[in-house]
mmCIF file as Biopython writes it, N, C-alpha, C and O atoms, coordinates in Angstrom:
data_model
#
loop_
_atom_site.group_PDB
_atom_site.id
_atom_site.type_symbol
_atom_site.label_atom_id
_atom_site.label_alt_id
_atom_site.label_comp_id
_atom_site.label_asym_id
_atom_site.label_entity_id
_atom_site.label_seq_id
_atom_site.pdbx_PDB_ins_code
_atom_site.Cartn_x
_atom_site.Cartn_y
_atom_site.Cartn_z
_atom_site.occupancy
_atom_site.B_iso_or_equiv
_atom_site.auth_seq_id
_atom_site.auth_asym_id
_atom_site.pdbx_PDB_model_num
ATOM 1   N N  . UNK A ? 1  ? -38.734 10.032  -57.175 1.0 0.0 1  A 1 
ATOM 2   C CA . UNK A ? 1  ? -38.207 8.686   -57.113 1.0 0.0 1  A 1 
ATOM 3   C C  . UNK A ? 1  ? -37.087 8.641   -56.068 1.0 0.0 1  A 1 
ATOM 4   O O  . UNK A ? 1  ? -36.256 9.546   -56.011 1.0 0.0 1  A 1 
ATOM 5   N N  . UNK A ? 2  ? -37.065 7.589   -55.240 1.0 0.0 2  A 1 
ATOM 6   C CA . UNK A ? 2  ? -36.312 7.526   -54.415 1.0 0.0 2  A 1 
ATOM 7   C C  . UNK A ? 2  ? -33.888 6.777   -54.487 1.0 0.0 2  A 1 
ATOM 8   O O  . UNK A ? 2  ? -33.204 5.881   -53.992 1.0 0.0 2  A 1 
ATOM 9   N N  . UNK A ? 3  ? -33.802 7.341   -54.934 1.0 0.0 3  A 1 
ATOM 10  C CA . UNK A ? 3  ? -32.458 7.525   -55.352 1.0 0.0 3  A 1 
ATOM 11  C C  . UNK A ? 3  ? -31.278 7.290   -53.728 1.0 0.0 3  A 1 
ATOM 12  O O  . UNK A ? 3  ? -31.022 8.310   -53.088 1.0 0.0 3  A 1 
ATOM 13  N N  . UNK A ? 4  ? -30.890 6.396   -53.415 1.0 0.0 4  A 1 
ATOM 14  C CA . UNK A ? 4  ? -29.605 6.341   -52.203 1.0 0.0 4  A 1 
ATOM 15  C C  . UNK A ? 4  ? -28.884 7.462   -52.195 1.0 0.0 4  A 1 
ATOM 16  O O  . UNK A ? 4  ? -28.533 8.064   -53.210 1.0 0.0 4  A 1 
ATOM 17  N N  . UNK A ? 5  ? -28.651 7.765   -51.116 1.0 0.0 5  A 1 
ATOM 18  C CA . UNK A ? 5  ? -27.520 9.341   -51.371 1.0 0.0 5  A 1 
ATOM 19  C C  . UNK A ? 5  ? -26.123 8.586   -51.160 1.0 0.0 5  A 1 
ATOM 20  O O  . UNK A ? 5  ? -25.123 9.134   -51.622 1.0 0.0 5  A 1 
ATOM 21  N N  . UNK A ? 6  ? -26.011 7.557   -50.598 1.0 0.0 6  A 1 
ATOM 22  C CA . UNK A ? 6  ? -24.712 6.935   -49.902 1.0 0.0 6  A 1 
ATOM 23  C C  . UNK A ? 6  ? -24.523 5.487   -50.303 1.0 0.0 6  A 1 
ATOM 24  O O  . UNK A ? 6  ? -25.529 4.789   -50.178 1.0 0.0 6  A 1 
ATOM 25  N N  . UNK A ? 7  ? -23.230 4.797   -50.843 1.0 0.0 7  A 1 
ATOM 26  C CA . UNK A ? 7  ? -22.977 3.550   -51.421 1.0 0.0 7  A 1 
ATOM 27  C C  . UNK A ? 7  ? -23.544 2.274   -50.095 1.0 0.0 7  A 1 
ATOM 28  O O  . UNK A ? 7  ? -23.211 2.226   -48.911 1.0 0.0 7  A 1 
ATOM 29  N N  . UNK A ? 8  ? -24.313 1.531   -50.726 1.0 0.0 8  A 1 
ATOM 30  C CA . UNK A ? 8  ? -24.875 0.552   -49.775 1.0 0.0 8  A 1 
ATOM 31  C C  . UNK A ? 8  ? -23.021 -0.221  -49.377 1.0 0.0 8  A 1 
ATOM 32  O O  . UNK A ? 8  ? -22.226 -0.381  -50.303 1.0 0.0 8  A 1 
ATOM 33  N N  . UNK A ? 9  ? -22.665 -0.579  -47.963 1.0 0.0 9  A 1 
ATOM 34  C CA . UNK A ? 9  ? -21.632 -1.160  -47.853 1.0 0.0 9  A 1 
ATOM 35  C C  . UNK A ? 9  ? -21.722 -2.339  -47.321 1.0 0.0 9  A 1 
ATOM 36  O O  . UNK A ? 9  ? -22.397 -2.642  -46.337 1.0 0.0 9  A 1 
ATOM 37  N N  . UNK A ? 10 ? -20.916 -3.154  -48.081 1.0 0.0 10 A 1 
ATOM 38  C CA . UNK A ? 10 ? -20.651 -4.705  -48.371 1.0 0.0 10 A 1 
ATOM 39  C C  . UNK A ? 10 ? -21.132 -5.347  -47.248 1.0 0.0 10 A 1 
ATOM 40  O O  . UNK A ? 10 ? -21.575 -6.474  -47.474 1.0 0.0 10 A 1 
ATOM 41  N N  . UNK A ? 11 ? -21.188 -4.873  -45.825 1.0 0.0 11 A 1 
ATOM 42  C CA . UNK A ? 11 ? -21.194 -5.121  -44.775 1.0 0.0 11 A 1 
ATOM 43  C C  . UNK A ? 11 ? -22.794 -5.074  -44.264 1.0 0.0 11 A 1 
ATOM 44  O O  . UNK A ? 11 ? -23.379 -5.987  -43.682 1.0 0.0 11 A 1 
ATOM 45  N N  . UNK A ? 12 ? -23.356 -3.733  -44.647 1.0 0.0 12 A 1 
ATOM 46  C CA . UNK A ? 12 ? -24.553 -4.049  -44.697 1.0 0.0 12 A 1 
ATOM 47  C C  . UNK A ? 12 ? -25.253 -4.533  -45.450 1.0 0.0 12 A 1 
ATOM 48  O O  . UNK A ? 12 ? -26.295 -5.001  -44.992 1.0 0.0 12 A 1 
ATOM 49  N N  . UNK A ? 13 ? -25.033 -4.629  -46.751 1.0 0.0 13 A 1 
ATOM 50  C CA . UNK A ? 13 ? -26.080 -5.343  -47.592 1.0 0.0 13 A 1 
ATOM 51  C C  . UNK A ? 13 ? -25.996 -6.642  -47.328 1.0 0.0 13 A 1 
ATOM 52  O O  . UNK A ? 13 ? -27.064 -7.210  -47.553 1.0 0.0 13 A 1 
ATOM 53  N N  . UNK A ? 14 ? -24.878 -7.563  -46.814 1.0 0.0 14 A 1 
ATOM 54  C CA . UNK A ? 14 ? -24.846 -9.236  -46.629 1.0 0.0 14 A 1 
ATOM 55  C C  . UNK A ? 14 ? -25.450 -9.261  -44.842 1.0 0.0 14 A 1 
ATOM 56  O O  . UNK A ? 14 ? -25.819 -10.337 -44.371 1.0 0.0 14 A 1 
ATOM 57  N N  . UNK A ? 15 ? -25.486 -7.958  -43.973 1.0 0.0 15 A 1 
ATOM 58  C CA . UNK A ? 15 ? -26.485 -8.460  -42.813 1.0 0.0 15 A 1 
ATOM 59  C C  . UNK A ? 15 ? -27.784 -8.627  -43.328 1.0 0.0 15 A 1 
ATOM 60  O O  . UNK A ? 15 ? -28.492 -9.551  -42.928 1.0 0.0 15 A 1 
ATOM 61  N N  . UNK A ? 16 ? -28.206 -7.736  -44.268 1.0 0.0 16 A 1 
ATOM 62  C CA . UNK A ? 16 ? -29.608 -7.922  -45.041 1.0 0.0 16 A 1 
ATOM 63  C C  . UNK A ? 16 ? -30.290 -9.245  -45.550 1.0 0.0 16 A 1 
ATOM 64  O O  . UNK A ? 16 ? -31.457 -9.627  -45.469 1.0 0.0 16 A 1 
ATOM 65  N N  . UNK A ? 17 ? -28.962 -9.920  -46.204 1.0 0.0 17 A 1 
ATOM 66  C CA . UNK A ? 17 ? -29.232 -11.133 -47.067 1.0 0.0 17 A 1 
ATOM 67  C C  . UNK A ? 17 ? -28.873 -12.532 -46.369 1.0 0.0 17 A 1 
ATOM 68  O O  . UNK A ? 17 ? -28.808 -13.515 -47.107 1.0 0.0 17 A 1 
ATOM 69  N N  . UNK A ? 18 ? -28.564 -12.734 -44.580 1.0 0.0 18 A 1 
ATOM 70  C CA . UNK A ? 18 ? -28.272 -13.472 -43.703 1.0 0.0 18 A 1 
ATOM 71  C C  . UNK A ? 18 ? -29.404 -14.499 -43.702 1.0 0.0 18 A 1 
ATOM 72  O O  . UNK A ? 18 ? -29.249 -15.570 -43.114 1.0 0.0 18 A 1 
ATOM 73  N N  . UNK A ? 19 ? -30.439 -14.229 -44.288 1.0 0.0 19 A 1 
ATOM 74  C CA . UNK A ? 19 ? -31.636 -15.732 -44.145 1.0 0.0 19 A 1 
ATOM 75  C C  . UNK A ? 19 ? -31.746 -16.037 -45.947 1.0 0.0 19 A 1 
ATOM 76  O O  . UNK A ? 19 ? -32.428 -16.979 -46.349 1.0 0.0 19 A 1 
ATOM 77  N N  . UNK A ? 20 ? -31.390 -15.606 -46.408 1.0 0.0 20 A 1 
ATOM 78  C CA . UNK A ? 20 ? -30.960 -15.988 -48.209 1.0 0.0 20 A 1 
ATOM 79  C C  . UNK A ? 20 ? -30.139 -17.376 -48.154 1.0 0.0 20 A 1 
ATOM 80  O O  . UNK A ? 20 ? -29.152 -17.372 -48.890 1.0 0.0 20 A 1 
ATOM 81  N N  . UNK A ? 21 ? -30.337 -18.459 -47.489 1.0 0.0 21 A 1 
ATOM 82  C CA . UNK A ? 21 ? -29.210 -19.373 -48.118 1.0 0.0 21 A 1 
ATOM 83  C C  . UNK A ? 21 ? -29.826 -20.610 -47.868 1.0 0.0 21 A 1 
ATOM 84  O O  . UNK A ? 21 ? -30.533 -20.743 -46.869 1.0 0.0 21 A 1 
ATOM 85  N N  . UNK A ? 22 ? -29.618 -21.645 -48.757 1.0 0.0 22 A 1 
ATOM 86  C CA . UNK A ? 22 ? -29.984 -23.131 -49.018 1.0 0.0 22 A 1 
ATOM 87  C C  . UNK A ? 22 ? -29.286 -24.147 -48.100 1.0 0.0 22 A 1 
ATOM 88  O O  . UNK A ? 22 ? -28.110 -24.405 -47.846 1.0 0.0 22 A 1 
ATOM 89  N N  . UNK A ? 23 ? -30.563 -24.654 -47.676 1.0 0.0 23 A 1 
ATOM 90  C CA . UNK A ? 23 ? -30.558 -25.474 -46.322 1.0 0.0 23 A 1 
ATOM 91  C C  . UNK A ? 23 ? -30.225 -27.072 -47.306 1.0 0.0 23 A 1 
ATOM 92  O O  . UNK A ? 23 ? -30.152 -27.340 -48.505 1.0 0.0 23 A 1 
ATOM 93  N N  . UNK A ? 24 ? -30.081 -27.927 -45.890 1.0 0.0 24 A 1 
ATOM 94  C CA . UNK A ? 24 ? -29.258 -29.359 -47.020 1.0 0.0 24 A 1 
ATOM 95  C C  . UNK A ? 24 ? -30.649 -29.586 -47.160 1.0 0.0 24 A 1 
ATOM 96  O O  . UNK A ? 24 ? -31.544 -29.136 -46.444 1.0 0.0 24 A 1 
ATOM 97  N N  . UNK A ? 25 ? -30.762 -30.434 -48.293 1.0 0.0 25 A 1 
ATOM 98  C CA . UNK A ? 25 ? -32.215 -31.220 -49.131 1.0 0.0 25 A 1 
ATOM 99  C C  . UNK A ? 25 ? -33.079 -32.433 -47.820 1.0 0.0 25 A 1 
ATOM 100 O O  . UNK A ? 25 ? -32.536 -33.454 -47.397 1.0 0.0 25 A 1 
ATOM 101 N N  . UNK A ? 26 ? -33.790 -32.185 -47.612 1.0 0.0 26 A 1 
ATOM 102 C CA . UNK A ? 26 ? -34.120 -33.582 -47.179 1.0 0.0 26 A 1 
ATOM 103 C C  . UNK A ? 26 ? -34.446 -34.914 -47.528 1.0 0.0 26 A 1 
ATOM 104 O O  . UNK A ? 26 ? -35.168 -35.229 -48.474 1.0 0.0 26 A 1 
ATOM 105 N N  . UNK A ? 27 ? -33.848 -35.746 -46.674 1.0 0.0 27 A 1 
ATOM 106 C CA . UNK A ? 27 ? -33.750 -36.844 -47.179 1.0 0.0 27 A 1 
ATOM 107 C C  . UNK A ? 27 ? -34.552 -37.826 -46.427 1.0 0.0 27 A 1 
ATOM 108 O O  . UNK A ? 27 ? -34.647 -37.620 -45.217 1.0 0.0 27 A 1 
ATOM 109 N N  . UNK A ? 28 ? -35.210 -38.968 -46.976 1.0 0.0 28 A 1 
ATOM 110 C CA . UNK A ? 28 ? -36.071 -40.055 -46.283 1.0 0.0 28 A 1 
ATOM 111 C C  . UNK A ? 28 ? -35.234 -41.940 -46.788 1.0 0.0 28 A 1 
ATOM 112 O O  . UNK A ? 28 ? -34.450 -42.223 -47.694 1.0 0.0 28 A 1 
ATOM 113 N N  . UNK A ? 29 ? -35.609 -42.451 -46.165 1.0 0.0 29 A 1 
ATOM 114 C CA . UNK A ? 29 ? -35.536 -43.869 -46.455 1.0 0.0 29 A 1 
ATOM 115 C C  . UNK A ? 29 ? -36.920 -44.004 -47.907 1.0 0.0 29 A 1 
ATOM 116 O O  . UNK A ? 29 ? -38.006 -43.426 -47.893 1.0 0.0 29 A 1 
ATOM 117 N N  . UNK A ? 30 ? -36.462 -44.815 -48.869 1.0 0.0 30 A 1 
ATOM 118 C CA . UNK A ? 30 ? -37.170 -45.328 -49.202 1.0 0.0 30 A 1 
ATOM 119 C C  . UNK A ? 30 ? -37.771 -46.712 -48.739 1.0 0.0 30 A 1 
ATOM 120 O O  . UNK A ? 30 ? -37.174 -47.629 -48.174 1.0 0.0 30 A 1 
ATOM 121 N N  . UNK A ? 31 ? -39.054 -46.644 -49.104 1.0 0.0 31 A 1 
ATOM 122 C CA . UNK A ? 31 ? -39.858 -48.031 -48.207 1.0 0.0 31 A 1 
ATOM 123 C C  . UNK A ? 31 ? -39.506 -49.643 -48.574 1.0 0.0 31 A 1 
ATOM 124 O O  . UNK A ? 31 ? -39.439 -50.673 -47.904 1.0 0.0 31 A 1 
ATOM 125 N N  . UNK A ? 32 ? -39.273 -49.222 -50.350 1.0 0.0 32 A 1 
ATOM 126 C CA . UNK A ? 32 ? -38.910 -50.454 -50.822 1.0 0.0 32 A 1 
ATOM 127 C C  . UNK A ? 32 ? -37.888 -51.196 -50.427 1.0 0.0 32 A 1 
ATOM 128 O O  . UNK A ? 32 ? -37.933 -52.284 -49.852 1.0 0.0 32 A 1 
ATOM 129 N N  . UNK A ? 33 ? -36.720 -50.415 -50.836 1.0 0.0 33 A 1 
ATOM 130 C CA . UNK A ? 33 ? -35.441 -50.909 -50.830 1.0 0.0 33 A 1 
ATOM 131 C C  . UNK A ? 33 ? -34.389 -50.373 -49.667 1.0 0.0 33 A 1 
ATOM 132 O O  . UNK A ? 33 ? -33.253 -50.814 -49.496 1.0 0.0 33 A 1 
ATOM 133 N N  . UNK A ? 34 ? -35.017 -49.340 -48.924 1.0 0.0 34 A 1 
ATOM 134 C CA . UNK A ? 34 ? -34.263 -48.750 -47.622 1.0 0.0 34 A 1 
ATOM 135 C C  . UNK A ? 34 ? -33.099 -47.697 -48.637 1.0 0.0 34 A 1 
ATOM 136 O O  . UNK A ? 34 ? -32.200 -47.355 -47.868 1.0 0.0 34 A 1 
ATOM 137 N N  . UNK A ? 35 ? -32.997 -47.456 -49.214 1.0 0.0 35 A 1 
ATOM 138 C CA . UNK A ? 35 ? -31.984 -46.493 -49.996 1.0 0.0 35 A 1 
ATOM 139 C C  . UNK A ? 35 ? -32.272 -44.798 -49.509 1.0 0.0 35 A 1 
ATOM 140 O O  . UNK A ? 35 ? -33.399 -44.557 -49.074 1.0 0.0 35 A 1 
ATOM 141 N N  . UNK A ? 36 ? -31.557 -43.981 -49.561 1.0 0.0 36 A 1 
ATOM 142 C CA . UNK A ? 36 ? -31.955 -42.582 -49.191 1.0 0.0 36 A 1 
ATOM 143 C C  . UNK A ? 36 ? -32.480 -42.083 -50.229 1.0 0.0 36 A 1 
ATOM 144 O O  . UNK A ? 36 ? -31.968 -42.158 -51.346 1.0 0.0 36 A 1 
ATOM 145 N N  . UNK A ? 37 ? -33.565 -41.517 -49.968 1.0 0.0 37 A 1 
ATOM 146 C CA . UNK A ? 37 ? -34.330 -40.941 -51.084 1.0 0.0 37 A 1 
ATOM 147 C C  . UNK A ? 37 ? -34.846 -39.139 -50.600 1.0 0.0 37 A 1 
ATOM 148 O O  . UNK A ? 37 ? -35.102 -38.678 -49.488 1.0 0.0 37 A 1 
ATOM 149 N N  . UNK A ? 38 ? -34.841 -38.517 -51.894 1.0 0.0 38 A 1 
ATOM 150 C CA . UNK A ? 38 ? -35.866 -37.621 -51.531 1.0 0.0 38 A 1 
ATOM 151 C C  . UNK A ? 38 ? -37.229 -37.338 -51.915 1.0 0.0 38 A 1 
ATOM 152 O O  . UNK A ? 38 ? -37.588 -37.672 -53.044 1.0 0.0 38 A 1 
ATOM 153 N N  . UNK A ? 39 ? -38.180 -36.670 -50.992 1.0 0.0 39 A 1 
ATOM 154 C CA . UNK A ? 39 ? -39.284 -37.233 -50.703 1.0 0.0 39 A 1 
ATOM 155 C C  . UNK A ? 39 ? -40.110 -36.401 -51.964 1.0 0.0 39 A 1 
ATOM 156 O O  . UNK A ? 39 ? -39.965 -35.214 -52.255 1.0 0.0 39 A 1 
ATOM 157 N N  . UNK A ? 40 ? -40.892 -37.257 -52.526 1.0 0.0 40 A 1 
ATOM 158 C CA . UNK A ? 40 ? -42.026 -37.289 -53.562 1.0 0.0 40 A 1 
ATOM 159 C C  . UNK A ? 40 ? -41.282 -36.811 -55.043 1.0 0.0 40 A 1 
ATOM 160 O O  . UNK A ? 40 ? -41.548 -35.971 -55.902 1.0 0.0 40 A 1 
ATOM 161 N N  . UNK A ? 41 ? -39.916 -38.095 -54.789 1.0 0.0 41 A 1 
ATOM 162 C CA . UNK A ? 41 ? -39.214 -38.203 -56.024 1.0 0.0 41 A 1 
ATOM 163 C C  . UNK A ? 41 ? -39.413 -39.577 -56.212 1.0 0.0 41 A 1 
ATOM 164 O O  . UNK A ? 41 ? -39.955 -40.205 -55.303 1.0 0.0 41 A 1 
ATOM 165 N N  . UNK A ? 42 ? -39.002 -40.259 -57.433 1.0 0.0 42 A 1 
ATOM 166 C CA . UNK A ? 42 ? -38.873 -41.723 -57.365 1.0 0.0 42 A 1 
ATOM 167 C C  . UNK A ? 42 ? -37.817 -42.205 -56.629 1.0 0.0 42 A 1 
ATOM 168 O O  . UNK A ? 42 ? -37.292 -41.310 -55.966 1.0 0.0 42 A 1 
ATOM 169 N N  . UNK A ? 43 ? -37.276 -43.362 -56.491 1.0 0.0 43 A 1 
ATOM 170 C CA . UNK A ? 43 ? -36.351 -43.751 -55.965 1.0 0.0 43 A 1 
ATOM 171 C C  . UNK A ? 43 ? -35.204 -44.309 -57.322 1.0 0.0 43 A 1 
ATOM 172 O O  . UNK A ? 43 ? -35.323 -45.100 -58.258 1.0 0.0 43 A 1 
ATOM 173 N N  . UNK A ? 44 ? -34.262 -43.549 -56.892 1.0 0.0 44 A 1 
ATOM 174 C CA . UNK A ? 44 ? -32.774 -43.848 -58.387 1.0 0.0 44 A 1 
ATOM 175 C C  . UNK A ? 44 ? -32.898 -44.752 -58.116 1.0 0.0 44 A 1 
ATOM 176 O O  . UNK A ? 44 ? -33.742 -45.213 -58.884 1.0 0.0 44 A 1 
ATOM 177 N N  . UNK A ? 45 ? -32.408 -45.946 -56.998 1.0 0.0 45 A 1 
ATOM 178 C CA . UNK A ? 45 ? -31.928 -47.236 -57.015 1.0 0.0 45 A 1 
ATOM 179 C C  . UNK A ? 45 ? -33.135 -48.516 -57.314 1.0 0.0 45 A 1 
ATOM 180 O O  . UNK A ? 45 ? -32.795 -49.481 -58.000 1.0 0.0 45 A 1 
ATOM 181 N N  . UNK A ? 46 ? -34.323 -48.443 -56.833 1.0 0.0 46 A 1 
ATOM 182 C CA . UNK A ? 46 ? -34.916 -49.212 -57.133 1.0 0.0 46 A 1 
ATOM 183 C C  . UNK A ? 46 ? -35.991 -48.851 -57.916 1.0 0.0 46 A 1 
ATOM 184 O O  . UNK A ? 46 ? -36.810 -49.762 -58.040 1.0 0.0 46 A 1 
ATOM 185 N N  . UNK A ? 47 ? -36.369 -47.411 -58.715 1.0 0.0 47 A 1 
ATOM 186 C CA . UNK A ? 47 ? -37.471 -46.894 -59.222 1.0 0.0 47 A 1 
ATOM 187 C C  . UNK A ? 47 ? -38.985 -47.055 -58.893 1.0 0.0 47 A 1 
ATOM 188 O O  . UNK A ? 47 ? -39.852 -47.044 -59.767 1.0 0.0 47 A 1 
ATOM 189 N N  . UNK A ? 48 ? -39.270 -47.229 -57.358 1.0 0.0 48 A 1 
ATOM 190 C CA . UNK A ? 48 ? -39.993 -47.171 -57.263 1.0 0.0 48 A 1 
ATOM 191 C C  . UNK A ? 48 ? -40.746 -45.917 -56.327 1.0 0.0 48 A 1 
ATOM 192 O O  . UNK A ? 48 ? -40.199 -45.440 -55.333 1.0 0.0 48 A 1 
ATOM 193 N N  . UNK A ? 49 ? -42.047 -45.494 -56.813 1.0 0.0 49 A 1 
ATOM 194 C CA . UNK A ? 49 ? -42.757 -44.738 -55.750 1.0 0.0 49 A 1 
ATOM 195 C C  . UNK A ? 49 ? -43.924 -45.076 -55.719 1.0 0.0 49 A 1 
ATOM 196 O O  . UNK A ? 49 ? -44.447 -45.896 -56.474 1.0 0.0 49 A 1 
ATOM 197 N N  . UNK A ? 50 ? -44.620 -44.275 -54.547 1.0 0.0 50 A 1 
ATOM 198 C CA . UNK A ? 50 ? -45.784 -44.675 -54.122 1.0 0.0 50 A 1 
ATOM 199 C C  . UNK A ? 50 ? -46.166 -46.199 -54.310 1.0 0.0 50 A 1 
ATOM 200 O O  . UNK A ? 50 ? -47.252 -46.458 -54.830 1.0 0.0 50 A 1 
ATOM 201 N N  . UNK A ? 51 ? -45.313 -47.228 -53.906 1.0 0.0 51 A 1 
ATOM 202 C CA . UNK A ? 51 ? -45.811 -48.525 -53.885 1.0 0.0 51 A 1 
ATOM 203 C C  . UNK A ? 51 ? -45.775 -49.411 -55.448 1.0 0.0 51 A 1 
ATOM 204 O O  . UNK A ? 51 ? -45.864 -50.614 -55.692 1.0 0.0 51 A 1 
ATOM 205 N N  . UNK A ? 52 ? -45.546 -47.817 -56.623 1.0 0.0 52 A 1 
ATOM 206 C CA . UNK A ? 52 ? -45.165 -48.655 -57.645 1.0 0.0 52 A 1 
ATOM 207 C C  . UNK A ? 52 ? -44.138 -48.519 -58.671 1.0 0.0 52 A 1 
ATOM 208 O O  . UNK A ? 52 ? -43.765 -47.346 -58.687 1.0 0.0 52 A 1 
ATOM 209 N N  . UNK A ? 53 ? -43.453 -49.310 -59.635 1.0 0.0 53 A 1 
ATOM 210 C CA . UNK A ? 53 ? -42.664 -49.077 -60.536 1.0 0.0 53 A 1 
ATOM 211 C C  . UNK A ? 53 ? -42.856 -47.783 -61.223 1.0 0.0 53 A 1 
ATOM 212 O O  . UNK A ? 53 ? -43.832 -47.685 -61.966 1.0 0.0 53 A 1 
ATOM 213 N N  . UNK A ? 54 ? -42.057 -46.771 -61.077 1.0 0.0 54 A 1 
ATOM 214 C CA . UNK A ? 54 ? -42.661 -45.921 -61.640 1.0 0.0 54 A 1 
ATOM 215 C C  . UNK A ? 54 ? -41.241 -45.386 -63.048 1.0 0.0 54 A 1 
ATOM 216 O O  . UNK A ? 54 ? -41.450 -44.925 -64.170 1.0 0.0 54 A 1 
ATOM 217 N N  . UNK A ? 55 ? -40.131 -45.643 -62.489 1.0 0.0 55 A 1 
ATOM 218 C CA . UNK A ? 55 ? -39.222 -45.669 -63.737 1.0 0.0 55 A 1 
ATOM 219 C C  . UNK A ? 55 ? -38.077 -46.838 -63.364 1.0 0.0 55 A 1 
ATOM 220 O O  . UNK A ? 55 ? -37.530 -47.066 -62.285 1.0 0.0 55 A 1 
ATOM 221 N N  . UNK A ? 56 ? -37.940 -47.419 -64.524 1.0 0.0 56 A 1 
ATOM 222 C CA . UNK A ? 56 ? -37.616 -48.829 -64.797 1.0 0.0 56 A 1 
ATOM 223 C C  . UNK A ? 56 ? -35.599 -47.988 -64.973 1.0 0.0 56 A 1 
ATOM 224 O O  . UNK A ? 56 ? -34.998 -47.094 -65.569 1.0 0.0 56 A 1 
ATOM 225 N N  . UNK A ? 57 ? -35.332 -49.290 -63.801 1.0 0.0 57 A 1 
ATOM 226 C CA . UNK A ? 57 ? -33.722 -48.823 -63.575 1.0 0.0 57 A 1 
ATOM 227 C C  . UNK A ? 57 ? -33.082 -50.043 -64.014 1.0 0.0 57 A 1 
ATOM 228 O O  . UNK A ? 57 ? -33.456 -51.200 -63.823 1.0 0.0 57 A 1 
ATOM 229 N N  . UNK A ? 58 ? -31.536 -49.402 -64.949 1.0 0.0 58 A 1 
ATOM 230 C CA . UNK A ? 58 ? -30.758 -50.664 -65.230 1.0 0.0 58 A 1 
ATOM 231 C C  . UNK A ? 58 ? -30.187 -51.629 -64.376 1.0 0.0 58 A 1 
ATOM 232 O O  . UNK A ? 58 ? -29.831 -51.251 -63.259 1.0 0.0 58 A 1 
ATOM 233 N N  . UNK A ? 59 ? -30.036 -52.802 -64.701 1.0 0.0 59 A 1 
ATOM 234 C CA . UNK A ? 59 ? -29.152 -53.436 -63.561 1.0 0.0 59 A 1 
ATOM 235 C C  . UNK A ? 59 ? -27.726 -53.306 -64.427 1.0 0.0 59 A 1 
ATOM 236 O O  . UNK A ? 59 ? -27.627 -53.498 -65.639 1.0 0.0 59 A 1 
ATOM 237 N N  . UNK A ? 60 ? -26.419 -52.857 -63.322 1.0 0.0 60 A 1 
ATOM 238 C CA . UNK A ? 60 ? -25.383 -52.528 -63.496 1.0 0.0 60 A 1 
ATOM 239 C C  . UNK A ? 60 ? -24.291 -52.347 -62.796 1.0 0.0 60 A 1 
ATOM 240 O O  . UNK A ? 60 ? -23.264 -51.949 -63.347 1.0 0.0 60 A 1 
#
């Protein structure tokens, strides 16, 4: 079994892990209401997708 002879250092293990990190979300216009949405979610502000009501939002 293969066992390290030498402590991995801090320095190299984070050049290792340099493509490990979360990019910003993307975001689209929704069609209905122009609000920022993300894509092949409903829309918070006006609940709609794909052209229909799909969850019913309070007015508030």
């Amino acid at each position: 079994m293969a066992v390290p002879k030498r402590r991995t250092s801090k320095s190299r293990r984070d050049k290792r892990r340099t493509h490990k990190k979360v990019g910003a979300p993307s975001v689209i216009a929704c069609p209905q209401c122009g609000e920022p949405k993300r894509p092949h979610y409903a829309c918070a502000s006006c609940g709609n997708y794909k052209g229909r009501t799909a969850v019913a939002v309070e007015e508030g």
